[in-house]
N, C-alpha and C positions, 0 to 999 in steps of 0.2 A: 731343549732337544736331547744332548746328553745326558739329565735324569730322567728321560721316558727309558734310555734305553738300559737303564741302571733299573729302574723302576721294572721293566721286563725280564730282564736278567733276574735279579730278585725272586718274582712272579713266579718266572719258570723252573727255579730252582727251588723254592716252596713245595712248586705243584708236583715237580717230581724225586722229592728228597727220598721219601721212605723206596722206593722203588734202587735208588740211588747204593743208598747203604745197602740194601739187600743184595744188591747183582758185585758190589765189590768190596764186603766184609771181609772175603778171604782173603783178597786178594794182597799179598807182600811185595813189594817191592824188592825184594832181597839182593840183588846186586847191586843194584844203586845202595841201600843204604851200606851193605860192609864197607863201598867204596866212602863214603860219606862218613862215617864215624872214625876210619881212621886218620881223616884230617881233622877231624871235630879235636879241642879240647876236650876230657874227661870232666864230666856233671859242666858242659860248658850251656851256653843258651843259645836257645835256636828260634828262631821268629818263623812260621810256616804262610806266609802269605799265600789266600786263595786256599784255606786246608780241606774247604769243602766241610765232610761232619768231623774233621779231626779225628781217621783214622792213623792217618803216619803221626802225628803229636801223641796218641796214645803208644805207639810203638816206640817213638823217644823217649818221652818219657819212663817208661819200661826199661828203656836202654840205660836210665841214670841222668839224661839230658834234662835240662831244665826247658821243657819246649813251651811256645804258647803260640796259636792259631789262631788267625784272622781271616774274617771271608765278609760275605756282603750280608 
């Protein structure tokens, strides 16, 4: 039962990925992260659980952060 709906999830994130990044490439987060890196260590490591297509792990990473991103 819980990998069908893992398996859907999936599916539906497949189905509507490109559509996905298109509607929020621009999109920054920008107060959250200033809040965020100045608690961070400098060049420290950050795990992005759920990054979706690893737009904020590209922006860590950018920042100096050592990021790496996981999703289904």
């Amino acid at each position: 039962m819980f990998e069908d709906h893992i398996r859907l999830t999936i599916d539906t994130y497949n189905q509507i990925s490109q559509s996905y990044i298109d509607t929020t490439g621009d999109l920054r987060p920008q107060l959250e992260f200033k809040e965020f890196v100045k608690i961070m260590k400098p060049k420290g490591k950050v795990l992005d659980v759920g990054c979706g297509w690893g737009r904020d792990v590209l922006m860590l990473n950018d920042l100096g952060f050592r990021a790496i991103g996981i999703d289904l």
